[in-house]
N, CA, C and O atoms as a GROMACS GRO file, in nm:
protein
  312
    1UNK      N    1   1.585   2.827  -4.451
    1UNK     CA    2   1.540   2.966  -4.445
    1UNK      C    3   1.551   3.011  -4.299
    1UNK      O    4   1.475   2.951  -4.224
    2UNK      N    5   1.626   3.100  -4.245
    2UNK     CA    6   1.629   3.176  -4.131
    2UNK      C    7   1.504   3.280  -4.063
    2UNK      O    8   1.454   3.368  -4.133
    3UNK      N    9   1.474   3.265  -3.962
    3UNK     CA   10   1.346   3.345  -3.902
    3UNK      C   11   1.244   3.335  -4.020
    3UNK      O   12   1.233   3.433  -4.093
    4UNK      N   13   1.145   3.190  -4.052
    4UNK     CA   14   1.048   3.182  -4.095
    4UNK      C   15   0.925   3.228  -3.994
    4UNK      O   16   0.905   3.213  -3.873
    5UNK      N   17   0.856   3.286  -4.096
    5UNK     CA   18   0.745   3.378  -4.001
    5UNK      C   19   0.622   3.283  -4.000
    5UNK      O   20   0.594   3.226  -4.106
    6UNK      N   21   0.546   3.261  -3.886
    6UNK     CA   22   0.428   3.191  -3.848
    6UNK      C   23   0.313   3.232  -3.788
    6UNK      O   24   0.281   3.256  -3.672
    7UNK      N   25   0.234   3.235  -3.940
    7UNK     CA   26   0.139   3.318  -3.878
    7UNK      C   27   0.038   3.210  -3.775
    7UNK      O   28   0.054   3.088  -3.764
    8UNK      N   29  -0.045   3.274  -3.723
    8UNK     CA   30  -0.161   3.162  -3.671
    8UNK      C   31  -0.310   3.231  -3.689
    8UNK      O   32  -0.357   3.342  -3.713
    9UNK      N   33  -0.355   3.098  -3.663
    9UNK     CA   34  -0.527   3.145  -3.778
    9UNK      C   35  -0.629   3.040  -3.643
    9UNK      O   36  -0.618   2.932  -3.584
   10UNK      N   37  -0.712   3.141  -3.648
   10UNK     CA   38  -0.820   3.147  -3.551
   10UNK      C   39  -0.970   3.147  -3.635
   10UNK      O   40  -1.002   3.235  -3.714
   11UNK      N   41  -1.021   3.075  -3.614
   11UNK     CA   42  -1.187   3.119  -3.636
   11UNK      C   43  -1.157   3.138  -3.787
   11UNK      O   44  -1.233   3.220  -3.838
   12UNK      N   45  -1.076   3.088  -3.864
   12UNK     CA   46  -1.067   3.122  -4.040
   12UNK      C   47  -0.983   3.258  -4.022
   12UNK      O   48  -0.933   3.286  -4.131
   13UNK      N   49  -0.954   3.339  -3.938
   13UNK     CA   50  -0.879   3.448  -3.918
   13UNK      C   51  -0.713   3.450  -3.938
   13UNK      O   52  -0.678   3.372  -3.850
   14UNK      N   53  -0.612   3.488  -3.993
   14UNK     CA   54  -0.507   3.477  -4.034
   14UNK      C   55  -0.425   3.597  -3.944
   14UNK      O   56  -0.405   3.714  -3.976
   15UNK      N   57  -0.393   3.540  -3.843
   15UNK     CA   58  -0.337   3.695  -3.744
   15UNK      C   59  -0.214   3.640  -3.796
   15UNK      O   60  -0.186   3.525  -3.827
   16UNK      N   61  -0.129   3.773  -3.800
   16UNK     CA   62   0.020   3.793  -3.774
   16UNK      C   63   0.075   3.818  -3.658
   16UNK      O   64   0.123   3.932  -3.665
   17UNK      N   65   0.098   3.763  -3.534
   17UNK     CA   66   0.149   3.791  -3.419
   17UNK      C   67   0.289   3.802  -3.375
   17UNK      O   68   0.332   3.788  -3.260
   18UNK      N   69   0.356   3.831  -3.486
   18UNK     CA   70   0.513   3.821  -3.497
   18UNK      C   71   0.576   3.716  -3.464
   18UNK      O   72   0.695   3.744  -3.446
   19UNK      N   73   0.548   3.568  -3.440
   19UNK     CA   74   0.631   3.467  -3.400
   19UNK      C   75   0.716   3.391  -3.523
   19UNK      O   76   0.657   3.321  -3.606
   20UNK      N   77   0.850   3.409  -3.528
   20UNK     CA   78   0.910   3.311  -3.569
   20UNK      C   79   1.010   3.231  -3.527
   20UNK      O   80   1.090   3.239  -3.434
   21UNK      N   81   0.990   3.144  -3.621
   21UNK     CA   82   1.091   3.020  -3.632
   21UNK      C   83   1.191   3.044  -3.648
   21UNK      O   84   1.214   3.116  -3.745
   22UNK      N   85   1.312   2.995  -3.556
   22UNK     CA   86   1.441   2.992  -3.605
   22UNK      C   87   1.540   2.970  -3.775
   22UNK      O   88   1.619   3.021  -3.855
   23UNK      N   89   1.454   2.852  -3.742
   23UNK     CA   90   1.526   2.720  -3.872
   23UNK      C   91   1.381   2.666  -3.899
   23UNK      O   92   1.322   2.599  -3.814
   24UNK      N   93   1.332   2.694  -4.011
   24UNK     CA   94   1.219   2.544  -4.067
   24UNK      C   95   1.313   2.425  -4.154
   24UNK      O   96   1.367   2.474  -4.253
   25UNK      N   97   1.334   2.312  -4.137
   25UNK     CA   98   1.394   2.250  -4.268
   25UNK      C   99   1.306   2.181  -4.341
   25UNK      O  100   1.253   2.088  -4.280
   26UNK      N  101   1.278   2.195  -4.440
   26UNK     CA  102   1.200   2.115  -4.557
   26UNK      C  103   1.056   2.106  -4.473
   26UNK      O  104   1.004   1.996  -4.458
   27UNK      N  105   1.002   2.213  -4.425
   27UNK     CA  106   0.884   2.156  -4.406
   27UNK      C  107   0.868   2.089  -4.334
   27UNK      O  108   0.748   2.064  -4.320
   28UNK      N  109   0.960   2.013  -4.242
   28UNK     CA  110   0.979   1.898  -4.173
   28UNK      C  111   1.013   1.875  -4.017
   28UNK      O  112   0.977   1.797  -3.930
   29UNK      N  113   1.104   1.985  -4.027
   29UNK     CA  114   1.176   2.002  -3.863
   29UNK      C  115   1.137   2.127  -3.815
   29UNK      O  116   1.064   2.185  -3.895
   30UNK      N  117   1.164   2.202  -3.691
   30UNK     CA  118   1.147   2.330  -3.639
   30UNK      C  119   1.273   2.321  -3.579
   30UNK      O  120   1.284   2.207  -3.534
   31UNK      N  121   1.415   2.414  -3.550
   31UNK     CA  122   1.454   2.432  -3.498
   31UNK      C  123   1.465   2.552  -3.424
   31UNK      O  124   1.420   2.650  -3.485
   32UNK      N  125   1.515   2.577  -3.304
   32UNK     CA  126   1.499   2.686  -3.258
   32UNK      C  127   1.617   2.698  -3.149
   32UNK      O  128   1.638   2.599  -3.079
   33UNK      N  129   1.692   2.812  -3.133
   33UNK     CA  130   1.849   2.831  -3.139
   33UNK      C  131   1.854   2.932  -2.990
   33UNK      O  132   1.789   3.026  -2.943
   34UNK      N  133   1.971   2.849  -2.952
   34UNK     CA  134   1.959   2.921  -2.768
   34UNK      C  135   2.080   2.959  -2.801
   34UNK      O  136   2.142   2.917  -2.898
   35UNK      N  137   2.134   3.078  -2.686
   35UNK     CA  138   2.284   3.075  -2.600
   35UNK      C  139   2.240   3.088  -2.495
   35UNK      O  140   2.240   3.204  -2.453
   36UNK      N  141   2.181   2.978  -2.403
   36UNK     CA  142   2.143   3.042  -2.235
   36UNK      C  143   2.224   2.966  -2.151
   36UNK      O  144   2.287   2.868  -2.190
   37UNK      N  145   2.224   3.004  -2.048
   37UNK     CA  146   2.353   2.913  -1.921
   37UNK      C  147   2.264   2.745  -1.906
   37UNK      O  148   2.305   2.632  -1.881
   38UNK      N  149   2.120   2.804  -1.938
   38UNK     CA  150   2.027   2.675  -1.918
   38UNK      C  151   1.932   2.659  -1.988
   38UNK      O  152   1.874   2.758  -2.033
   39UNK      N  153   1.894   2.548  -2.015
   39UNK     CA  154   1.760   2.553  -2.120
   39UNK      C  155   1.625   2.531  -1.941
   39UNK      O  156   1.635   2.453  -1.846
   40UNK      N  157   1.534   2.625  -1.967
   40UNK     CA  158   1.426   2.625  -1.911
   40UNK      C  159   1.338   2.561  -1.974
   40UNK      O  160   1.333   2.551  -2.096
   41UNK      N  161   1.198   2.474  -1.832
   41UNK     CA  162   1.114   2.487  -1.938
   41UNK      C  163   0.988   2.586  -2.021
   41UNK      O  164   0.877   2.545  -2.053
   42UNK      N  165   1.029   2.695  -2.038
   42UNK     CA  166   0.944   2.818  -2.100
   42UNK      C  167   1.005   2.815  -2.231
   42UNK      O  168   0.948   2.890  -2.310
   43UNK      N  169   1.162   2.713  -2.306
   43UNK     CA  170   1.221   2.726  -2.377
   43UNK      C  171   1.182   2.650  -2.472
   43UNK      O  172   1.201   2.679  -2.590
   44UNK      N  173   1.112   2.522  -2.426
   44UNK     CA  174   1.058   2.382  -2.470
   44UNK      C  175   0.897   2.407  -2.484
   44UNK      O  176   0.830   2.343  -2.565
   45UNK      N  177   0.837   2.519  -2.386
   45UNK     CA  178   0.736   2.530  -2.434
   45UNK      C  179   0.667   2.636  -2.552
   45UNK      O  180   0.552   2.657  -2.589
   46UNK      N  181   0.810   2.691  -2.592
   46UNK     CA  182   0.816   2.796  -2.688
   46UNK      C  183   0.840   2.736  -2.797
   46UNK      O  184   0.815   2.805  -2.896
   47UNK      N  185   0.909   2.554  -2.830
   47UNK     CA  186   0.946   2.550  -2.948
   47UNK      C  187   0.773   2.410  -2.979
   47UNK      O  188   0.736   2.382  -3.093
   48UNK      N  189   0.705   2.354  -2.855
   48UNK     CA  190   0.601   2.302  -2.870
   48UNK      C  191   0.520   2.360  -2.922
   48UNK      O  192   0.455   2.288  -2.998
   49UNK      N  193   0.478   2.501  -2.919
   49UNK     CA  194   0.428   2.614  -2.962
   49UNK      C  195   0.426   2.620  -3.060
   49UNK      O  196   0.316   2.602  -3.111
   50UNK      N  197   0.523   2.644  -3.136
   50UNK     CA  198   0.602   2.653  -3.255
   50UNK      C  199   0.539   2.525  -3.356
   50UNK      O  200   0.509   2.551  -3.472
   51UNK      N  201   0.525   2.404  -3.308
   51UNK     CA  202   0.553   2.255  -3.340
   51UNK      C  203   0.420   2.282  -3.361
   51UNK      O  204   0.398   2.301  -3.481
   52UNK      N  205   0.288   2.294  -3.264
   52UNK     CA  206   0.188   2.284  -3.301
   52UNK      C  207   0.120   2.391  -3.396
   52UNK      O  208   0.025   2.364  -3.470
   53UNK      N  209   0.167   2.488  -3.387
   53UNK     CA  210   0.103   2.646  -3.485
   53UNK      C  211   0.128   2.579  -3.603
   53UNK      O  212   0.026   2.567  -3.671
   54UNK      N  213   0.226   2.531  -3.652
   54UNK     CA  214   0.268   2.472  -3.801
   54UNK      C  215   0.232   2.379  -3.850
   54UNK      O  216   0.212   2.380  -3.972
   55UNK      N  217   0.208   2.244  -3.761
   55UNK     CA  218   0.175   2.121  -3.767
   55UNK      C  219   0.297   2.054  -3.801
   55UNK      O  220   0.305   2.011  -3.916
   56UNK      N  221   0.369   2.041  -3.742
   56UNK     CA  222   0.525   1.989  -3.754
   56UNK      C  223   0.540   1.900  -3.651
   56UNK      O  224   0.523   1.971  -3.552
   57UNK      N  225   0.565   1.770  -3.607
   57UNK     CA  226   0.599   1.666  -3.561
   57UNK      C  227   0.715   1.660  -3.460
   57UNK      O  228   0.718   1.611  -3.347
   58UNK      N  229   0.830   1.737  -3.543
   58UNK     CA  230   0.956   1.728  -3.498
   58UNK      C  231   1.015   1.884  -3.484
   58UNK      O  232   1.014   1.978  -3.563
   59UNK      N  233   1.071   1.867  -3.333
   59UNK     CA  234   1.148   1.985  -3.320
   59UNK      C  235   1.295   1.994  -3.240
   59UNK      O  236   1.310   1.938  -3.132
   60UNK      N  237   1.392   2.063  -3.300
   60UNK     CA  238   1.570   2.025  -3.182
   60UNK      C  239   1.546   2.187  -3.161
   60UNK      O  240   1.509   2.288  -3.221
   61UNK      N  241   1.590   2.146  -3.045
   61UNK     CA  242   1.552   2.284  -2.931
   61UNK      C  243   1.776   2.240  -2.916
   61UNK      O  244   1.828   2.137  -2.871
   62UNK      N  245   1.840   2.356  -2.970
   62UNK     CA  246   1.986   2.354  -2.954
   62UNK      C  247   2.040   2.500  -2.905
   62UNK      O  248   2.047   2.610  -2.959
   63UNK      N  249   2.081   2.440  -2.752
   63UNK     CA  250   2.152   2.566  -2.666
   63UNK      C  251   2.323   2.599  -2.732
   63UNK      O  252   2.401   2.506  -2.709
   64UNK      N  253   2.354   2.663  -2.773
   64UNK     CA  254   2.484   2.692  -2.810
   64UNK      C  255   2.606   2.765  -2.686
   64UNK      O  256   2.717   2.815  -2.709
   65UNK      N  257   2.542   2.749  -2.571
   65UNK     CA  258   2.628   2.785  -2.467
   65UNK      C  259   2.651   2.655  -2.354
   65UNK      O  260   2.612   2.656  -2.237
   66UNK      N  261   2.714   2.558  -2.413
   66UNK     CA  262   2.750   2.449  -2.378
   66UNK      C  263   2.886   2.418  -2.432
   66UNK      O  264   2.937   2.447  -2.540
   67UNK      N  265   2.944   2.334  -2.307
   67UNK     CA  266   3.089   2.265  -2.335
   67UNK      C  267   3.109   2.193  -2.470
   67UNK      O  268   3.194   2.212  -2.557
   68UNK      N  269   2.980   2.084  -2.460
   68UNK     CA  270   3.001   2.018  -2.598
   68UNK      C  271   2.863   1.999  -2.682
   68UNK      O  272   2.770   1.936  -2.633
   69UNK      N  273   2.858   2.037  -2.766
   69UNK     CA  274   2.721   2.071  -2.836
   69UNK      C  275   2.620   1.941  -2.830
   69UNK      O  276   2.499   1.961  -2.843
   70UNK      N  277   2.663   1.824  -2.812
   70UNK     CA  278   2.590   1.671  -2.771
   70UNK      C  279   2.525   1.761  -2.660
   70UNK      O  280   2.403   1.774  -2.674
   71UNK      N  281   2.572   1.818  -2.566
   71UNK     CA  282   2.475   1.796  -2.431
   71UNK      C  283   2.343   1.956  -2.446
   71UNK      O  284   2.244   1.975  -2.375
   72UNK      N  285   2.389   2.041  -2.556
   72UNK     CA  286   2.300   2.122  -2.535
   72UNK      C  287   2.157   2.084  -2.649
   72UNK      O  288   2.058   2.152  -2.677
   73UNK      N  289   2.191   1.980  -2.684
   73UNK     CA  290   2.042   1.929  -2.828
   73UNK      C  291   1.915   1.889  -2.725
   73UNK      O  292   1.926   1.814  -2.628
   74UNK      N  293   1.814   1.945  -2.760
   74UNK     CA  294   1.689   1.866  -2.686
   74UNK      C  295   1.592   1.831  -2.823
   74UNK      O  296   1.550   1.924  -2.892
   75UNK      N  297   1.556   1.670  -2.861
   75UNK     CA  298   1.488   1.680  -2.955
   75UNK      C  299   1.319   1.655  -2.886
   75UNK      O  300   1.286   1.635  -2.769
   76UNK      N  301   1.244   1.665  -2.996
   76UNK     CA  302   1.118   1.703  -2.913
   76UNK      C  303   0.998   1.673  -3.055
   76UNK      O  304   1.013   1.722  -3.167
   77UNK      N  305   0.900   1.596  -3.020
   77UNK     CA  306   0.822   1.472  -3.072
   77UNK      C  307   0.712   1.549  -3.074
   77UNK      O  308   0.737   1.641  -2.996
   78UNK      N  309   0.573   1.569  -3.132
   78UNK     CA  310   0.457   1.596  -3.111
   78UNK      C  311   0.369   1.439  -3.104
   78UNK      O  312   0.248   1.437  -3.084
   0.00000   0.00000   0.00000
């Protein structure tokens, strides 16, 4: 599913703050999809973000403005 929406919940509160997910797969992964000259880290702390709002474990943080797509994957563990 493309741009899955995530809400986050406070105090039993269910806000909608517009954040989504790139890629969810099965419930399982978060991906989240670059074209930048560089991955920063504000990029990694956007998909940790992501990782913890959901409770998701696993996340590939993949820059698509790279020579060879091996060097733009960052995978990323909770």
């Amino acid at each position: 599913m493309l741009q899955h929406s995530l809400p986050v919940k406070y105090k039993g509160v269910k806000l909608d703050c517009g954040y989504r997910v790139d890629l969810l797969i099965d419930n399982k992964v978060i991906v989240e999809l670059k074209s930048v000259d560089k991955l920063v880290p504000i990029h990694q702390a956007q998909l940790l973000s992501y990782m913890k709002l959901a409770g998701i474990k696993i996340g590939l943080l993949m820059n698509f403005n790279v020579q060879f797509m091996k060097n733009g994957i960052k995978r990323m563990v909770l």
